[in-house]
C-alpha positions in Angstrom: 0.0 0.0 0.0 1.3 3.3 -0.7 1.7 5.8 1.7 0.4 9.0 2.3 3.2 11.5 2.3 2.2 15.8 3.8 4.8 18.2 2.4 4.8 21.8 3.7 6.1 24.5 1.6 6.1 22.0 -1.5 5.8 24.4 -4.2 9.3 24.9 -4.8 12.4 24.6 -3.9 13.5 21.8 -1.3 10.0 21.1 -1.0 9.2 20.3 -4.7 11.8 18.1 -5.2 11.0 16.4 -2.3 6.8 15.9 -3.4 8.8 14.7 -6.8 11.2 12.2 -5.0 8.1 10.8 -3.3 6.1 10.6 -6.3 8.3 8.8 -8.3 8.7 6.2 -5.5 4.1 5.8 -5.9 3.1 7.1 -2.6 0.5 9.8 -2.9 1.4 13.3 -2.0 0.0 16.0 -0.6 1.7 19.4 -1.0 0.7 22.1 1.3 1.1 25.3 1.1 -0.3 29.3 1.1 -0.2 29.3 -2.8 -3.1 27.8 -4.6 -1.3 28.9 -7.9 1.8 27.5 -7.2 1.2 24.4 -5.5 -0.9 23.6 -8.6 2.3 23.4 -10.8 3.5 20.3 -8.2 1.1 18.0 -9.9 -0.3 16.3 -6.8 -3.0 16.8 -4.4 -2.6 19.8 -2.6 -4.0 21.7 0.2 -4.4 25.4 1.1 -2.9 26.2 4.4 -0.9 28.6 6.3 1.2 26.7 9.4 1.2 29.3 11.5 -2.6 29.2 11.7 -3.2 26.3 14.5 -7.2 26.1 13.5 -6.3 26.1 9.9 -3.9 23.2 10.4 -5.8 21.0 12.4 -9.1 21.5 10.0 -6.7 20.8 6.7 -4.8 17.9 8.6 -8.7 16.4 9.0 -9.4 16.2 5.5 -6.3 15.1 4.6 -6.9 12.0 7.2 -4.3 9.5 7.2 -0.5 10.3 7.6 2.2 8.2 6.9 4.9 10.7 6.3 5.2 14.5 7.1 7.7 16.7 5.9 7.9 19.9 7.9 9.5 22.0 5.0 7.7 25.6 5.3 9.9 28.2 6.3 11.2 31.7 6.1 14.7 33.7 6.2 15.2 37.0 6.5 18.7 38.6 8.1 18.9 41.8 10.4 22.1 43.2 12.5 20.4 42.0 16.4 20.1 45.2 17.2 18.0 45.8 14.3 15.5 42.6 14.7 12.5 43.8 15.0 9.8 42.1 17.5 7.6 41.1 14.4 10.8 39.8 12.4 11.5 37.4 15.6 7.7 36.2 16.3 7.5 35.9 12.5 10.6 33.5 12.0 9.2 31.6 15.0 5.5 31.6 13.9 6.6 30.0 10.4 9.6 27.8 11.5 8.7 26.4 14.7 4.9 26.7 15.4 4.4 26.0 12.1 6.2 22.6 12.2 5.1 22.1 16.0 1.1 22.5 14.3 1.4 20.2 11.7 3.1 17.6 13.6 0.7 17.9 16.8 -1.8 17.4 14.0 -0.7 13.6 12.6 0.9 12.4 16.2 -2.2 10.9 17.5 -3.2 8.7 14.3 0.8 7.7 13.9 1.0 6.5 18.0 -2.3 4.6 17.4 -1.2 2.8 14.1 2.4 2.4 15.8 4.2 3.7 12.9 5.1 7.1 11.3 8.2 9.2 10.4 8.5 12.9 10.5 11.2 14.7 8.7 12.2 18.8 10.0 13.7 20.7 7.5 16.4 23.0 10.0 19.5 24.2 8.4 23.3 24.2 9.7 22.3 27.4 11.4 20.5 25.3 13.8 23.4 23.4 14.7 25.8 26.6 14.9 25.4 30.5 15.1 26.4 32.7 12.4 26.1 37.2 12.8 22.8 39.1 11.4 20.8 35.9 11.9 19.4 36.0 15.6 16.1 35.3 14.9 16.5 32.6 12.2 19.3 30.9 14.1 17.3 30.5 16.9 14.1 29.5 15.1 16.1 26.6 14.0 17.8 25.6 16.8 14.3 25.5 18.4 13.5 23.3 15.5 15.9 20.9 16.0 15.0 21.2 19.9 11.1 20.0 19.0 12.6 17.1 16.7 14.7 15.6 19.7 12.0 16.3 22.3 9.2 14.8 19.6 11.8 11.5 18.6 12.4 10.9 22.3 8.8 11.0 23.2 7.3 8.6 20.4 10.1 6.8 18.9 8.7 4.3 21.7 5.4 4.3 19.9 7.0 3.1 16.4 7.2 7.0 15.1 10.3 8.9 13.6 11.1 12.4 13.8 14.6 13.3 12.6 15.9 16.6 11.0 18.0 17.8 7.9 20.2 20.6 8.1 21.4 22.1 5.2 23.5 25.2 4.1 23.3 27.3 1.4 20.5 25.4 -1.2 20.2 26.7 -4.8 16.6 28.1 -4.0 14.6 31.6 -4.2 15.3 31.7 -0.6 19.0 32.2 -1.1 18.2 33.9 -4.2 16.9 36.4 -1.9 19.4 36.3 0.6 21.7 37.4 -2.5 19.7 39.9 -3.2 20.0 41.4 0.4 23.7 41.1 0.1 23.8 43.1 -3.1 21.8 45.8 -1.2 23.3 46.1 2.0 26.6 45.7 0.8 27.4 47.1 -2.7 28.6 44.1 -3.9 27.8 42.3 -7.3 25.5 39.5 -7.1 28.6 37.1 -8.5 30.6 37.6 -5.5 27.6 37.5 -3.1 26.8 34.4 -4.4 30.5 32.8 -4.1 30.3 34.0 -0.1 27.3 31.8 0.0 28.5 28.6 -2.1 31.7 29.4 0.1 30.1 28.4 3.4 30.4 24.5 2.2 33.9 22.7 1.9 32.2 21.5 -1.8 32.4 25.5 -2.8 29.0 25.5 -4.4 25.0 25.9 -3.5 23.5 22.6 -2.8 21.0 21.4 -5.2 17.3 20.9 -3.5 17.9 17.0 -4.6 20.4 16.4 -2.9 18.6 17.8 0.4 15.0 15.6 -1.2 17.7 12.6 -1.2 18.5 12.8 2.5 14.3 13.6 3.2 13.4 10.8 1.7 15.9 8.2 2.8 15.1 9.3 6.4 11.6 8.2 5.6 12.3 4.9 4.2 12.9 1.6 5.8 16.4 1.9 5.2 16.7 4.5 8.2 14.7 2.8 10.6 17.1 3.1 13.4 17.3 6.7 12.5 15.9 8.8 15.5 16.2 12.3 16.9 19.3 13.3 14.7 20.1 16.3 12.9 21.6 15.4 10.2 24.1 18.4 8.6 24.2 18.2 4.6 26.7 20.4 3.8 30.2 19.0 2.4 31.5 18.7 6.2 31.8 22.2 6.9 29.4 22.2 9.9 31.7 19.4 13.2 29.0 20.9 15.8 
């Protein structure tokens, strides 16, 4: 039987290849996300939902019904100098990357303890695993992140459900397309060489491709990893020894 697989964010980026990687192997997908539009161009079942919303979650996770497999892949990024975070750029980052997962996983954890099996997959990033400057709020949205996986993993790996994390760097997205973008603008520099300080932050000296981070995703949620439990597992070329 094939499984039912929930991924957040999966109209682009990480999340897209990841619905794709989990087509191709037959299990049917949902992709979740805030854009109708977009989400179309995935292929697959979707739903309309913002994570942040705890009502909206639990009344799309109810028609959705059945979860195998959730991929907590919504996020956001945005960098400010700590002194210039502002209070809705902090509950913002939160909202999106740590209610949002915390939601959707409350929302599946009941049916997966019952049947006894279940794997959930957090999309962090390295900077959940170490700090890096004019990142306070994302930073610690992830490290949060990666605090709900190993609180979640220790609590129901008992009960036959997974919940491990990926952390990647720098990922060939619009995300860090964006991030380039604020480099060129804060900075004066060309996009070219704000680019390279990205790709720079892995040993590999490029932008990881969203497949190689849909790789790890759906490996984590395959038998193959079923001693895997409450890890954080950094994909980045072995630049990241925290």
């Amino acid at each position: 039987m094939s499984r039912v697989v929930v991924v957040t964010g999966g109209a682009k980026g990480i999340g897209l290849a990841v619905v794709r990687r989990f087509v191709a192997l037959g299990d049917e997908v949902v992709a979740l996300g805030r854009d109708r539009d977009a989400l179309a161009r995935a292929g697959v079942r979707v739903a309309v939902c913002d994570v942040t919303d705890e009502y909206q979650v639990a009344g799309t996770f109810d028609e959705i019904g059945r979860v195998d497999v959730l991929v907590n892949n919504a996020g956001m990024a945005e960098s400010a100098p700590l002194h210039r975070t502002s209070t809705e750029l902090w509950r913002a980052h939160l909202d999106v990357n740590v209610s949002g997962a915390f939601f959707c996983l409350r929302a599946v954890v009941d049916g997966m303890r019952s049947r006894g099996s279940g794997v959930v997959v957090n999309v962090a990033s390295t900077a959940g695993r170490v700090g890096t400057p004019y990142t306070a709020a994302y930073t610690a949205s992830k490290h949060a992140l990666i605090g709900l996986t190993r609180a979640a993993a220790a609590e129901l790996g008992p009960r036959g459900v997974r919940v491990n994390a990926v952390c990647p760097t720098f990922v060939a997205t619009e995300l860090t397309a964006r991030a380039v973008d604020r480099i060129v603008e804060t900075t004066g520099r060309d996009a070219d060489a704000a680019r390279s300080t990205l790709a720079g932050a892995s040993p590999l000296g490029r932008l990881l491709d969203p497949e190689e981070v849909a790789a790890a995703v759906v490996w984590l949620a395959s038998d193959a990893a079923a001693a895997i439990n409450g890890q954080a597992i950094v994909i980045d070329g072995g630049g990241v020894q925290a």
